[in-house]
C-alpha positions in Angstrom: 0.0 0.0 0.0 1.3 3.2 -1.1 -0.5 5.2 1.5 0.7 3.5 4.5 4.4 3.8 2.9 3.8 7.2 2.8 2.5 7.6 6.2 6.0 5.6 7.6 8.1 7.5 5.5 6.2 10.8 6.5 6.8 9.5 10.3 10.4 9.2 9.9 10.9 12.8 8.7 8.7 13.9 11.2 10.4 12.0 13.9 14.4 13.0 12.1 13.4 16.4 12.3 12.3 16.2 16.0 15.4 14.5 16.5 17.7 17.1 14.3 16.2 19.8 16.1 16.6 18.7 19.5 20.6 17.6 18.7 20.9 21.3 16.9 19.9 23.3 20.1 22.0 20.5 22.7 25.2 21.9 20.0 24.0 25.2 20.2 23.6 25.0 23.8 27.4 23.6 24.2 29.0 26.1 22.4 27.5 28.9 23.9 29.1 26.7 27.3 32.2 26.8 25.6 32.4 30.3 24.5 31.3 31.7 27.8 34.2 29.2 29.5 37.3 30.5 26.8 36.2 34.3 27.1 36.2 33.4 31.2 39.8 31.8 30.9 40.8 34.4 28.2 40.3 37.1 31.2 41.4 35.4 33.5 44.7 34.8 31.2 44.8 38.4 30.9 44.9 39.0 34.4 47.5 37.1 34.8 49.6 38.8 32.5 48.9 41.8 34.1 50.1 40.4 37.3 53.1 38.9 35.8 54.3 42.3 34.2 53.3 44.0 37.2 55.7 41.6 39.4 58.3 41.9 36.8 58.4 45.5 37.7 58.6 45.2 41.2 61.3 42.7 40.9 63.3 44.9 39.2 62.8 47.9 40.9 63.5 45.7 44.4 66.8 44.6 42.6 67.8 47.8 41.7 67.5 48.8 45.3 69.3 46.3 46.5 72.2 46.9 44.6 72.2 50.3 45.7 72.1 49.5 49.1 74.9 46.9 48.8 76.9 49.9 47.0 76.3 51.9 50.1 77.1 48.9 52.3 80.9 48.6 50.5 81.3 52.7 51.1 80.4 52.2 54.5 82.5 49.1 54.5 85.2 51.1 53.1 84.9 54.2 55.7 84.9 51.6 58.8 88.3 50.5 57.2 89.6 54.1 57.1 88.5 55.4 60.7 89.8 51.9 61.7 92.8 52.9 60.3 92.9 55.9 61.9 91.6 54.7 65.2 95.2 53.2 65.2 97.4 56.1 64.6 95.1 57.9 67.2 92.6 60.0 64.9 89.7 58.6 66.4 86.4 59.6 66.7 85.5 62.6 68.8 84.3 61.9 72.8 81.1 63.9 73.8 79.5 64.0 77.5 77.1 61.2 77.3 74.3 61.5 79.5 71.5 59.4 78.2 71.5 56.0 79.6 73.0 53.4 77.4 70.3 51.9 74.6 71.1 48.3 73.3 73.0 48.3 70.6 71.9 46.6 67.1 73.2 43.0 66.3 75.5 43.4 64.2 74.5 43.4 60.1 76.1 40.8 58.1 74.4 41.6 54.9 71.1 38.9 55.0 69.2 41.4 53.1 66.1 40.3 54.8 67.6 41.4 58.1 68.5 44.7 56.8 65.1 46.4 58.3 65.2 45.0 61.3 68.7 46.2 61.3 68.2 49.8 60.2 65.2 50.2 62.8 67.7 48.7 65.5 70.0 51.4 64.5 67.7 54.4 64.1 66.4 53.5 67.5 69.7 53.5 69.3 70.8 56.6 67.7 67.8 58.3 68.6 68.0 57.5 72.0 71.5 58.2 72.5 71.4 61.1 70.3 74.1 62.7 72.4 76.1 60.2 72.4 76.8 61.1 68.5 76.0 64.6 68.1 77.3 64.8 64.6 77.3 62.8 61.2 80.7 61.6 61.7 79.6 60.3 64.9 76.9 58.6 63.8 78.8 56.6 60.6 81.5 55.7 62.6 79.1 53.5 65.0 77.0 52.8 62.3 79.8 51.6 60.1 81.1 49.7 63.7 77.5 47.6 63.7 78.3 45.8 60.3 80.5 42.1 60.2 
């Protein structure tokens, strides 16, 4: 019978379209998930980057510090050698009337640049409270330059 053939064959493109329709909106569906998952990473990628450069920066500037302050660790370095040296032939440094009560001094610095602050605050501390016990500059260096190994 040519009708029923034509009612099965009908049914099959009825039900293949059902079917195509249903797998076209599941794809449609999965690359939207996709896209919304790469343009999510591709920020987040960004950020990253962003971070990356920023830390580059940092680093840099933080190394170029710390070259600096290991240049201004040899000069002072070099001027404890030279009032050592003159400590010897009896050009010390001058004597003042100290009347503040002793403040501990700072360990001694060995150059562990992540003892450095603690170091420096030791140092600005005890100079501040025994100010008169180094009334000038050259006072100051000499002890300062005394606290480093």
């Amino acid at each position: 019978n040519v009708t029923d053939k034509t009612r099965f064959i009908q049914a099959i493109m009825d039900h293949a379209e059902a079917v195509q329709d249903w797998m076209s909106a599941a794809f449609q569906e999965r690359a939207e998930a996709l896209q919304t998952r790469f343009d999510q990473q591709t920020a987040e990628l960004q950020e990253l980057r962003g971070a990356h450069l920023e830390s580059n920066g940092a680093l840099k500037n933080l190394r170029i510090a710390f070259q600096k302050l290991e240049g201004q660790r040899n000069n002072l370095r070099d001027r404890n050698t030279a009032l050592e040296a003159n400590a010897a032939i009896g050009l010390g440094p001058t004597h003042h009337q100290k009347d503040s009560k002793r403040h501990p001094d700072p360990d001694k610095f060995d150059g562990t640049q992540i003892k450095l602050m603690e170091f420096l605050g030791q140092l600005q501390l005890k100079l501040a409270a025994n100010r008169d016990w180094f009334p000038i500059e050259h006072d100051k260096v000499i002890y300062a330059c005394g606290r480093l190994s």
